[in-house]
N, C-alpha and C positions, 0 to 999 in steps of 0.2 A: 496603477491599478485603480476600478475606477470604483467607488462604495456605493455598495447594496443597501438599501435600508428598507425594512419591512412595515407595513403599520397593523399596530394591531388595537382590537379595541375594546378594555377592560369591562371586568362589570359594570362600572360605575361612570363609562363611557365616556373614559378619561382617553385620549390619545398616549400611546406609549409608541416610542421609535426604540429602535433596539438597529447596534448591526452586527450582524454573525460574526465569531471568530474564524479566523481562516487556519490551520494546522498545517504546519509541514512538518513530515515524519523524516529524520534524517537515514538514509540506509548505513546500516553494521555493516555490513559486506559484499561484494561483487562475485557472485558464482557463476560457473557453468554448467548448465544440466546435460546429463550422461545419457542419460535415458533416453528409451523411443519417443521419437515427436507424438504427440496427438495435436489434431485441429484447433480442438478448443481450449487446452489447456497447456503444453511446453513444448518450446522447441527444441530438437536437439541441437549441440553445442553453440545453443545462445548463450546470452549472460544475462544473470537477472541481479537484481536489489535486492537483497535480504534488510527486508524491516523490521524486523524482529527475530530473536532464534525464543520460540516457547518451548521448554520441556523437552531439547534437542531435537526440534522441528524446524524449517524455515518459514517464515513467513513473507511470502513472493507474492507482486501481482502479478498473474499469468495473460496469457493473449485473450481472456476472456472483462481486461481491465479490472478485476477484481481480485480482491486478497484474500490467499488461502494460504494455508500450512500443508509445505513438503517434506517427505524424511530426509535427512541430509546427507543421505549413502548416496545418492542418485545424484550427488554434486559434488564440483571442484571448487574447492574458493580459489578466489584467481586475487582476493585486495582486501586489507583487512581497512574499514574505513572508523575513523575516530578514537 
């Protein structure tokens, strides 16, 4: 992979390099959603990534590439991962 480096330039018009950290979320479990497809946001019996469970929520990124929080009645876990 190949490094990013930003510049930026302080008050004192000092050069600073910095390079981002990169994160990867590891998914808790592999579901299936039960529920009617919508376009923008789950298909039915796909399988998604649970990145988190908050406060007995899932937190899935849906076909809109973004993460949100679904109730977890509306899924099957199909792999419990870690």
């Amino acid at each position: 992979m190949d490094d990013y480096y930003y510049r930026l330039l302080d008050d004192k018009d000092v050069d600073c390099v910095f390079q981002p950290e990169i994160f990867v979320i590891a998914p808790v479990l592999k579901v299936r959603f039960l529920g009617k497809s919508t376009p923008m946001t789950l298909t039915h019996g796909r399988i998604y990534d649970v990145l988190d469970i908050e406060r007995g929520w899932y937190r899935i990124i849906d076909e809109t590439d973004e993460d949100y929080l679904y109730g977890k009645d509306c899924f099957e876990i199909i792999e419990r991962l870690g």
